[in-house]
C-alpha positions as CSV (number, residue, x, y, z in Angstrom):
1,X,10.8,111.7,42.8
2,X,9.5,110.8,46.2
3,X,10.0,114.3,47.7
4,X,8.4,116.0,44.6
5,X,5.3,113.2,45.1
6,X,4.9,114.4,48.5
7,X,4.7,118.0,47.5
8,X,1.9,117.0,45.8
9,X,0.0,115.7,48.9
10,X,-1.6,118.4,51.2
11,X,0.1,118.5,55.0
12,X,-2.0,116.1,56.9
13,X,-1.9,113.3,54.5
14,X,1.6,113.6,54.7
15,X,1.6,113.6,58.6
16,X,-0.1,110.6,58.1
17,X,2.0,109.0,56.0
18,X,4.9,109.6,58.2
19,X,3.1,108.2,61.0
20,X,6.1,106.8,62.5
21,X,8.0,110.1,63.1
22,X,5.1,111.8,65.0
23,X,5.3,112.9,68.5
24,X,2.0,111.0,69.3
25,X,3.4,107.5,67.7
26,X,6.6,108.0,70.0
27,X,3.8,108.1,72.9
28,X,2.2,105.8,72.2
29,X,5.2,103.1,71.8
30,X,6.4,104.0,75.1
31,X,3.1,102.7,76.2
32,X,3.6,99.7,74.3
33,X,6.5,99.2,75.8
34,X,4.8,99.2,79.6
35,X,2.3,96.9,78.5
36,X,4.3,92.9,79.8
37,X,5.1,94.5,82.5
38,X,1.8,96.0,83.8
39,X,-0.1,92.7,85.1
40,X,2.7,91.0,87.3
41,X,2.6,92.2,90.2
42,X,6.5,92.3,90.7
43,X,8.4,92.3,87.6
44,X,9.5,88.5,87.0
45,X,12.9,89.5,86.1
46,X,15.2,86.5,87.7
47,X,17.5,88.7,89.7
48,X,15.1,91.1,91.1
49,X,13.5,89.6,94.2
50,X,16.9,89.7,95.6
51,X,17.2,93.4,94.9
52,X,14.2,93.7,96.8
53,X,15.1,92.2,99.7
54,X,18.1,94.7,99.7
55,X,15.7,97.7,99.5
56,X,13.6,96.4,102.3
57,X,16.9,96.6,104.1
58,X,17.9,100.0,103.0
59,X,14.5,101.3,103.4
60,X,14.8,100.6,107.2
61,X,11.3,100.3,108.2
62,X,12.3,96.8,109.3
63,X,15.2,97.5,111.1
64,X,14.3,96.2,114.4
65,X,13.9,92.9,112.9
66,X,16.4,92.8,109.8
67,X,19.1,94.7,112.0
68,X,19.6,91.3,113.4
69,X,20.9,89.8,110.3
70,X,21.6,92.5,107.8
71,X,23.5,96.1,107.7
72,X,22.9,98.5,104.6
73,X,25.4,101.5,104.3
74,X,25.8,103.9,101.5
75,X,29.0,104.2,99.4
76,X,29.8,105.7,96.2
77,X,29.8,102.7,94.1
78,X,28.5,103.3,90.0
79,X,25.8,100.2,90.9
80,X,22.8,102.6,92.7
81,X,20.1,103.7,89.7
82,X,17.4,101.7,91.4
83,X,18.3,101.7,94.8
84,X,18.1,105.3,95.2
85,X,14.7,105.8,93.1
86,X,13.8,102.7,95.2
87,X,15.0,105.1,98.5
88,X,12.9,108.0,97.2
89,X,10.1,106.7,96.0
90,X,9.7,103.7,98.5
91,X,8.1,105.6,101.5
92,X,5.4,107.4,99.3
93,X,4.2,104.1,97.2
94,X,5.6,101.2,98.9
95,X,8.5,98.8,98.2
96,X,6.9,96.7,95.6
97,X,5.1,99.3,94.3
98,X,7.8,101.8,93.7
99,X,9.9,98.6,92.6
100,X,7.1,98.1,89.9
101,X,7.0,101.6,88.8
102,X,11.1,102.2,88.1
103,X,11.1,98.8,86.4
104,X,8.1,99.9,84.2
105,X,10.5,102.9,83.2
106,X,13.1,101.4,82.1
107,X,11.9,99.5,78.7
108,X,9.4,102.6,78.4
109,X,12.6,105.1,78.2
110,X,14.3,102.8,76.0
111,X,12.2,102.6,73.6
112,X,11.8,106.5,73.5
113,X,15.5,106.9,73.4
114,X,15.9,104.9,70.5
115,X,13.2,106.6,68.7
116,X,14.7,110.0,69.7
117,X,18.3,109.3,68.7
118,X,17.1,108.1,65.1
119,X,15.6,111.8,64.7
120,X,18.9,113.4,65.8
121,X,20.9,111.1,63.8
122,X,18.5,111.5,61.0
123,X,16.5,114.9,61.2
124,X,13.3,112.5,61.7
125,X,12.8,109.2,63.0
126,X,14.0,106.4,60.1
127,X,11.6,103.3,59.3
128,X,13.8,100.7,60.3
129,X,14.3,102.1,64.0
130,X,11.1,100.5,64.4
131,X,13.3,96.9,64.2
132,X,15.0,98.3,67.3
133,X,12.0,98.9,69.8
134,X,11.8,94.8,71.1
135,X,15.4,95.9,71.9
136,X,14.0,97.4,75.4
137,X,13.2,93.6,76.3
138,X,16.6,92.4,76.0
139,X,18.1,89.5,78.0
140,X,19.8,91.6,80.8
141,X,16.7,93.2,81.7
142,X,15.3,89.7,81.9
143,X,17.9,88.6,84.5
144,X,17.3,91.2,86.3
145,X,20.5,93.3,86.0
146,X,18.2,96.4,86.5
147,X,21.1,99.1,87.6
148,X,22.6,98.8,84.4
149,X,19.4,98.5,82.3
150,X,18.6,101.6,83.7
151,X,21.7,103.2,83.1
152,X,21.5,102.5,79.8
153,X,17.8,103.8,79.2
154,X,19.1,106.7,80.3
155,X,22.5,107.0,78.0
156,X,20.2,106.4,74.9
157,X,18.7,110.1,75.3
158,X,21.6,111.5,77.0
159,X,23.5,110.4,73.7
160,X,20.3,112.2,71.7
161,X,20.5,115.3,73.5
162,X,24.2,115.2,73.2
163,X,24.1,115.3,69.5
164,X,21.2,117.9,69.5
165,X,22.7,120.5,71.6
166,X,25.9,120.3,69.3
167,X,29.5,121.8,70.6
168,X,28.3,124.7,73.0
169,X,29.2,125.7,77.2
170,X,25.6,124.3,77.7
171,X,26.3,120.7,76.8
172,X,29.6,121.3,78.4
173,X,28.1,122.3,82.0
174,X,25.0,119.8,81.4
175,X,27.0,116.8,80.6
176,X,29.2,116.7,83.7
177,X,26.5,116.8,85.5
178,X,24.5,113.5,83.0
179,X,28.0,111.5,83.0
180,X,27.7,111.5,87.2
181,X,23.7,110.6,86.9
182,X,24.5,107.9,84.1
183,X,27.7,106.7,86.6
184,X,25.7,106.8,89.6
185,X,22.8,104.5,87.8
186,X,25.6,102.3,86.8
187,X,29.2,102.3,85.4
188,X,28.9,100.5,82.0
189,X,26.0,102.5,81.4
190,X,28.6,105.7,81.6
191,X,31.5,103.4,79.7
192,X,28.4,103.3,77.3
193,X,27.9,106.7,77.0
194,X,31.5,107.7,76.4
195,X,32.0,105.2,73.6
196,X,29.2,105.9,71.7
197,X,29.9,109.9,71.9
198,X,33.1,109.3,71.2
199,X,32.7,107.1,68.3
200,X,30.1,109.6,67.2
201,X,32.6,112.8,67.3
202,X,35.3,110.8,65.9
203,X,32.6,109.9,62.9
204,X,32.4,113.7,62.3
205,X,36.0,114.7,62.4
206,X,36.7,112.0,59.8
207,X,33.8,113.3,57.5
208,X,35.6,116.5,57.7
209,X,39.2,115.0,56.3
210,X,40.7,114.1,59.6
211,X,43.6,111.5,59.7
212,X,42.8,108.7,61.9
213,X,44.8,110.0,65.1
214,X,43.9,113.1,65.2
215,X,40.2,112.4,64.5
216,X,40.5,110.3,67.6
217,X,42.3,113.2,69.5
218,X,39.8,115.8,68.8
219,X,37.1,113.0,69.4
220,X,38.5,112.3,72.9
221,X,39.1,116.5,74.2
222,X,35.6,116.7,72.8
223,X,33.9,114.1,75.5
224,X,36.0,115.6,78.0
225,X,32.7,116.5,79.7
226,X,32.2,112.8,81.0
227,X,35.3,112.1,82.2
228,X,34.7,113.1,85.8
229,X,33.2,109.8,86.5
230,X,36.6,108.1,85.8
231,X,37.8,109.8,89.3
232,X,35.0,108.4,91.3
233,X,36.3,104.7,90.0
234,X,39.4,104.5,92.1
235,X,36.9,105.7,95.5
236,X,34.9,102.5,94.5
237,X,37.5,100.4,94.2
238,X,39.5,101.2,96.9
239,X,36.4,100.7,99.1
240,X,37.4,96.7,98.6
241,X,38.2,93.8,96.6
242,X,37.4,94.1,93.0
243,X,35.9,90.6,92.5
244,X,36.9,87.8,90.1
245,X,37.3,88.5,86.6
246,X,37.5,85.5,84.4
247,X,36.7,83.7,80.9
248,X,38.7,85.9,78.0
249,X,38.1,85.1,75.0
250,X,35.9,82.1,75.0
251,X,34.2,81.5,71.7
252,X,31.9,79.3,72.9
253,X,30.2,81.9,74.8
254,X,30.6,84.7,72.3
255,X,28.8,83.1,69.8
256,X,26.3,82.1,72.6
257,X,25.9,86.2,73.7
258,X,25.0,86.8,70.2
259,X,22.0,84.3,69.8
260,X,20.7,85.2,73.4
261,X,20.3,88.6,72.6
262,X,16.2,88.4,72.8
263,X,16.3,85.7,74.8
264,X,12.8,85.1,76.8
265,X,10.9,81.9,76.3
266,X,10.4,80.6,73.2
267,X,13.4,79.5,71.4
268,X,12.4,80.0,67.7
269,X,10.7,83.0,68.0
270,X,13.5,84.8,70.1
271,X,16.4,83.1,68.0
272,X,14.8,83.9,64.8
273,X,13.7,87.7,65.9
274,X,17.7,88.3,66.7
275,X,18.7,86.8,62.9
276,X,16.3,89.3,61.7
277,X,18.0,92.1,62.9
278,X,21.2,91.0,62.2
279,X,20.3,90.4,58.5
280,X,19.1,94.0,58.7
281,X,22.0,95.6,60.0
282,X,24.1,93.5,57.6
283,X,22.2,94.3,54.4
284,X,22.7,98.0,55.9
285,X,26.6,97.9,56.4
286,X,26.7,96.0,52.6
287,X,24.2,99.3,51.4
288,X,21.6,96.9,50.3
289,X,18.6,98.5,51.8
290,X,20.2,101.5,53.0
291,X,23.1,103.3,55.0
292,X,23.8,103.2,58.6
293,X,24.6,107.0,59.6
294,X,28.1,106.9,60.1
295,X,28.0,108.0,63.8
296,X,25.7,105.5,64.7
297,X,28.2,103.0,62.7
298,X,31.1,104.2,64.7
299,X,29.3,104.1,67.8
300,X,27.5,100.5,67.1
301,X,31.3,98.9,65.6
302,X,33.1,100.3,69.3
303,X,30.9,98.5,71.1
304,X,30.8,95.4,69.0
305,X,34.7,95.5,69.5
306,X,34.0,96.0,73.6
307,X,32.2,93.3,73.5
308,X,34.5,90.8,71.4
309,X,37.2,91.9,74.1
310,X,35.8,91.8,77.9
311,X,35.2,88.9,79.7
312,X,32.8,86.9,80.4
313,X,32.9,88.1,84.4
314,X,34.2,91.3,85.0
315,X,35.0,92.1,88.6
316,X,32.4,89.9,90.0
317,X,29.7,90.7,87.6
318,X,28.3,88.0,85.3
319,X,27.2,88.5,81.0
320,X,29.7,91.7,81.3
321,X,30.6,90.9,77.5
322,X,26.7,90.1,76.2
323,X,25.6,93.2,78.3
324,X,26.5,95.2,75.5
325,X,25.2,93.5,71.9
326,X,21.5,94.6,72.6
327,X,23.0,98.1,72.4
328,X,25.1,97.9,70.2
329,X,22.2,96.3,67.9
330,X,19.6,99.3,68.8
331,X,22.2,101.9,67.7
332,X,22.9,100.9,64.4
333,X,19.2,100.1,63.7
334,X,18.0,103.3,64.7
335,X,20.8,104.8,62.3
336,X,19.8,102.9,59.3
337,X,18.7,105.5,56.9
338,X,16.5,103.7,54.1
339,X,17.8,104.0,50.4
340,X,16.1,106.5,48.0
341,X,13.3,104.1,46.1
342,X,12.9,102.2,49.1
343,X,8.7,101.8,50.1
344,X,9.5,103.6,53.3
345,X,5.3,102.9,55.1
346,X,5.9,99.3,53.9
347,X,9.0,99.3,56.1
348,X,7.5,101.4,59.2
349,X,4.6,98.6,58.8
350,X,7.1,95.5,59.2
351,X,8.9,97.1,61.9
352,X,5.7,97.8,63.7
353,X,4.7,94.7,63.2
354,X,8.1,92.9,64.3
355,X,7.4,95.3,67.6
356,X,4.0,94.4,68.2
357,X,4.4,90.4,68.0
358,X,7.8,90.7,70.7
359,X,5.3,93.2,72.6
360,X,2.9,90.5,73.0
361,X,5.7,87.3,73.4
362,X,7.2,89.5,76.5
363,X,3.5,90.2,77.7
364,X,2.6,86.2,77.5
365,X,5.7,84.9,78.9
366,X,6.0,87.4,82.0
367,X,2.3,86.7,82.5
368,X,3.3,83.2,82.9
369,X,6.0,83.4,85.3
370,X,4.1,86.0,87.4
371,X,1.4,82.7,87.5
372,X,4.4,80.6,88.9
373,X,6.0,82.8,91.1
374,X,2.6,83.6,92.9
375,X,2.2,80.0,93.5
376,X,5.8,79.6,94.9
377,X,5.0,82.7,97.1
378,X,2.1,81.6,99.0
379,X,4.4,79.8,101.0
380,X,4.9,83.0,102.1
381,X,1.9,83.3,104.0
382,X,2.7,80.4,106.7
383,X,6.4,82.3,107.1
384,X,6.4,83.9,110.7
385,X,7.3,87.5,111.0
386,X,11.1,87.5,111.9
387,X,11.6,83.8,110.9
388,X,14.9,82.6,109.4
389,X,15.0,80.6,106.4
390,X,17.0,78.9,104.6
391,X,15.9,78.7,100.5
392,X,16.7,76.1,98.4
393,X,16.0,76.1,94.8
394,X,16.0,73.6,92.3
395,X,18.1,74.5,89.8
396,X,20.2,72.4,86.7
397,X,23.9,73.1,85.6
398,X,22.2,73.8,81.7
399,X,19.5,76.1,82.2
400,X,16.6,76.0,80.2
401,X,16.1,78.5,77.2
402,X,13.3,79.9,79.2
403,X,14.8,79.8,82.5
404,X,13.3,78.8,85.9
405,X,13.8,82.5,87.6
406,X,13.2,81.0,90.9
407,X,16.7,81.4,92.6
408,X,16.0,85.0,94.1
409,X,12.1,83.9,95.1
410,X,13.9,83.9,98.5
411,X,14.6,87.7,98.5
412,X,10.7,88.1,98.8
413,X,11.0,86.4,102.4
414,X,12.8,89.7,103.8
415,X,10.8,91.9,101.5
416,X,6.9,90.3,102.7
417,X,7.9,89.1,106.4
418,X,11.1,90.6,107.4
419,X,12.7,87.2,107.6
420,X,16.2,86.1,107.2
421,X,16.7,84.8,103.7
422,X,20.2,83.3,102.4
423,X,20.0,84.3,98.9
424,X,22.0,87.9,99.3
425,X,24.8,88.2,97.5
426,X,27.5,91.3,97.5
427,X,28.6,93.4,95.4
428,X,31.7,93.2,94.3
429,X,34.1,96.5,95.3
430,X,32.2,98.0,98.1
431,X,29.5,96.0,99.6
432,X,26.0,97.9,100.5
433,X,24.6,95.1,102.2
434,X,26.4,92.4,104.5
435,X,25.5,89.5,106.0
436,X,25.9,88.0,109.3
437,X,23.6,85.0,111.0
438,X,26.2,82.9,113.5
439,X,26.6,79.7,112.6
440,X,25.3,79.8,109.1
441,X,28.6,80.0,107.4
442,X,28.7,79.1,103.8
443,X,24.4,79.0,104.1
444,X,24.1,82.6,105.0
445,X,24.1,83.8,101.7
446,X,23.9,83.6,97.9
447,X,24.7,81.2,96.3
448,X,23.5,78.4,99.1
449,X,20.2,79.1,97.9
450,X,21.0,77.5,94.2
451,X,21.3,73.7,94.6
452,X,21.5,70.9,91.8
453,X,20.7,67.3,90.9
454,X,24.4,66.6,90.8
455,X,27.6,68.6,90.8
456,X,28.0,71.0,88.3
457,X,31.6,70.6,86.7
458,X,31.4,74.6,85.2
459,X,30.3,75.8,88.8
460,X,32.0,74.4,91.6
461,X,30.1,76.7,94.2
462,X,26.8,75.5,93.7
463,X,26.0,72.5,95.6
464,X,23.9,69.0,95.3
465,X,20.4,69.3,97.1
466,X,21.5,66.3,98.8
467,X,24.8,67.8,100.1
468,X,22.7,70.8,100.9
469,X,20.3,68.9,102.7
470,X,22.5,66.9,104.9
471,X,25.3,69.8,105.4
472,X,23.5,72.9,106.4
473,X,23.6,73.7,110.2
474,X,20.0,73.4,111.5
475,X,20.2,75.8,114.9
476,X,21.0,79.3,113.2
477,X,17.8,78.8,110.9
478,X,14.0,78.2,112.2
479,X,12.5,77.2,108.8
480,X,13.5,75.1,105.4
481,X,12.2,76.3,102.3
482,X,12.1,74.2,99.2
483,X,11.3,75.8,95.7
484,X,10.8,73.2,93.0
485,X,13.3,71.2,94.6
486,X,14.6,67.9,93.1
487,X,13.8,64.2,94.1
488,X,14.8,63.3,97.6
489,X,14.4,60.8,99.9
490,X,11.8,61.6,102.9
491,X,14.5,61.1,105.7
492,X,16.7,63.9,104.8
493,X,13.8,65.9,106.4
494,X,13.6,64.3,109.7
495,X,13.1,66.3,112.6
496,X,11.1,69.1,110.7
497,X,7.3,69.9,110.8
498,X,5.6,70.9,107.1
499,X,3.2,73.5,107.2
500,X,2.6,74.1,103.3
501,X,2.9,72.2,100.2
502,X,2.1,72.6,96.6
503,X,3.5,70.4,94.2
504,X,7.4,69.4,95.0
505,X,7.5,73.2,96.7
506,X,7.1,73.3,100.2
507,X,8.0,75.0,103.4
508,X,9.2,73.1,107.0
509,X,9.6,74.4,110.5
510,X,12.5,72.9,112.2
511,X,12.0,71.5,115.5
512,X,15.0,72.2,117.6
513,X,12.7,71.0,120.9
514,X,10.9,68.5,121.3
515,X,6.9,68.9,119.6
516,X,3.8,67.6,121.6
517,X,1.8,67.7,118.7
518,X,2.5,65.4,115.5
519,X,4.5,66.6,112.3
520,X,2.6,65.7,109.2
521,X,4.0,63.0,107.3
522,X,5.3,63.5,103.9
523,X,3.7,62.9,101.3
């Protein structure tokens, strides 16, 4: 009845009744989706001023100074999506500009992937993939984990364009050539991509009447074009150790990946906002307001299962389970297909709407951190050119829901002043970066930078400030910098000179000679 009703209705009414599957509303979501990320002016993702203190490293304009302290090389390692836009784009716009500008990409090609791969799953973009968009905002971009989130902004149309070239030599020749990109920008972002073609082709061979096995043997020879990737692993990781992998298994922090799906700042709203979309994909999968497309149900279920079976680290990296549920989630809301009688504009409206209220959370919250960090930056600004620091942040073994996103303020040091900064970590296979400042030892990099009230019983490398405080070696470094630190007692500062303050923040030159003039008391 609904098709024969729209016959009825010249063209452009029915254009705009389908607003939500027009080229121009597609634009103009991807614009939405800039929109949190627009006024800070770098990306308060907690994570990411430690990235940028890498770049300034690999960018090498600093080299005289940083060469001191820091070597960058190259290796093929499926961890380099920002890095090497970063490396391109740096010299023309500047490090924190270029920075800016990738990270602004990455929710912005999200959100168009989604919307895509609904119109190839589909033949036009469904109502309810509107539920998915906030999903570009998801927790791992949050902390920061920007390789993969890029990698994965880029699977969601490599997927799409997958299904709409169909089996042909182009896709074959074309997708080698996407799996290495996708790789390159990160390696679950390629694991991604393989599973959810996979998935996909085995949804179509068992449409057609194939038995499980074989529909999964056909599936596989069919994504044969990704596998090259797989060969590239065993260079990476026999470039060095393959980092700790640990916590299989653990409820606890299963059901705990689930509800921090969304997570930002404000508990209820990001809390409720995930039990949303999990009603709606379960009414889907029961058929109560529709059908999820069985590829995109295949595709959705594999990860879901990936995600119930890694751990919680996985060779050094951190969330490798949770990484996946916002994906998971997007995919089988952009492959709900809504039931016949179902008020399809009253749907597109609620889904818009459900967009538009995360669109403006995200924008609030990152305008508020932006606020915070600029304050703990202007410390910044009394930091000599060439100076070395040691950071330490204030930090709590049970983080807040909206976190602090101060442990990586340190990176900015290297970034704005070519200083040394202890807050580098390395990556786990083949480090890009290392370290080296004599005499620093355990202070020289992350996580020295992170320290607590008390000893955290779940984290045995993070230390008391007060250990911190009386334990790091004083000659390698020429300044202390505190970020939000905890209470202290004034003497565990003797013998340095404060030159800033705001708040509990502040920043302290260590005399290793003798001063003429007076140090200014403590306040």
């Amino acid at each position: 009845m609904a098709r024969r009703d729209e016959r009825a209705v010249p063209h452009r009414a029915v254009a705009l009744m389908r607003w939500w599957q027009t080229r121009w509303f597609a634009l103009v979501a991807m614009l939405l989706a800039a929109v949190p990320l627009l006024w800070p002016a770098v990306p308060p993702l907690i994570d990411l001023p430690g990235h940028i203190g890498r770049y300034r490293v690999m960018l090498g304009d600093e080299a005289a100074v940083l060469g001191q302290w820091f070597e960058f090389r190259w290796r093929p390692v499926g961890n380099l999506g920002v890095d090497l836009l970063v490396a391109a784009l740096g010299p023309w716009l500047g490090l924190e500009t270029a920075v800016k500008a990738v990270v602004i990409a990455i929710p912005v090609l999200t959100v168009g992937g989604a919307l895509w791969l609904s119109r190839e799953l589909h033949g036009r973009v469904s109502p309810w993939a509107l539920f998915a968009l906030p999903l570009a905002y998801n927790y791992p971009l949050h902390f920061g984990f920007v390789n993969y989130a890029l990698a994965m902004a880029l699977m969601l149309p490599g997927w799409a364009l997958w299904l709409r070239l169909g089996p042909s030599r182009l896709r074959f020749a074309l997708f080698v050539a996407i799996g290495l990109v996708v790789w390159t920008a990160h390696i679950v972002g390629w694991a991604m991509l393989c599973l959810f073609v996979f998935g996909g082709e085995w949804a179509v061979r068992r449409s057609r009447g194939d038995r499980l096995i074989p529909a999964a043997l056909r599936a596989g020879i069919a994504s044969l074009p990704l596998a090259p990737p797989a060969l590239l692993l065993f260079v990476w990781r026999s470039g060095g150790s393959g980092g700790i992998t640990e916590r299989w298994f653990d409820l606890m922090t299963k059901l705990e990946g689930v509800s921090i799906v969304l997570r930002d700042r404000w508990f209820l709203l990001d809390v409720a906002s995930v039990a949303l979309l999990l009603i709606l994909i379960y009414a889907a999968a029961r058929g109560r307001i529709g059908r999820i497309e069985p590829r995109a149900a295949a595709a959705a279920a594999l990860a879901s299962i990936a995600f119930l079976l890694l751990p919680f680290t996985l060779m050094g990296s951190a969330y490798a389970d949770m990484r996946l549920l916002p994906y998971a989630m997007l995919v089988a809301l952009a492959g709900i297909a809504p039931v016949a009688s179902a008020n399809v504009q009253r749907i597109a409206l609620a889904g818009l709407a459900f967009f538009l209220l995360r669109i403006a959370a995200n924008t609030a919250s990152l305008a508020i951190y932006d606020r915070d960090w600029t304050r703990e930056l202007a410390a910044l600004d009394h930091v000599p050119r060439g100076a070395r620091v040691l950071a330490l942040t204030g930090d709590t073994c049970e983080q807040p829901w909206a976190h602090r996103r101060i442990s990586h303020l340190p990176g900015l040091a290297i970034a704005r002043r070519a200083a040394f900064a202890n807050d580098q970590w390395l990556l786990a296979g083949a480090p890009l970066l290392t370290v080296k400042l004599d005499g620093a030892g355990f202070f020289a990099q992350d996580p020295s930078q992170v320290v607590l009230p008390a000893p955290c019983p779940n984290d045995p490398n993070l230390l008391p400030q007060k250990t911190a405080l009386a334990a790091f070696p004083r000659a390698p470094f020429t300044h202390l910098w505190l970020v939000r630190p905890h209470p202290f007692a004034p003497g565990q500062l003797s013998g340095m000179t404060m030159i800033w303050r705001d708040g509990s923040s502040m920043l302290l030159e260590i005399n290793h000679k003798p001063r003429l003039r007076e140090s200014r008391p403590l306040e």
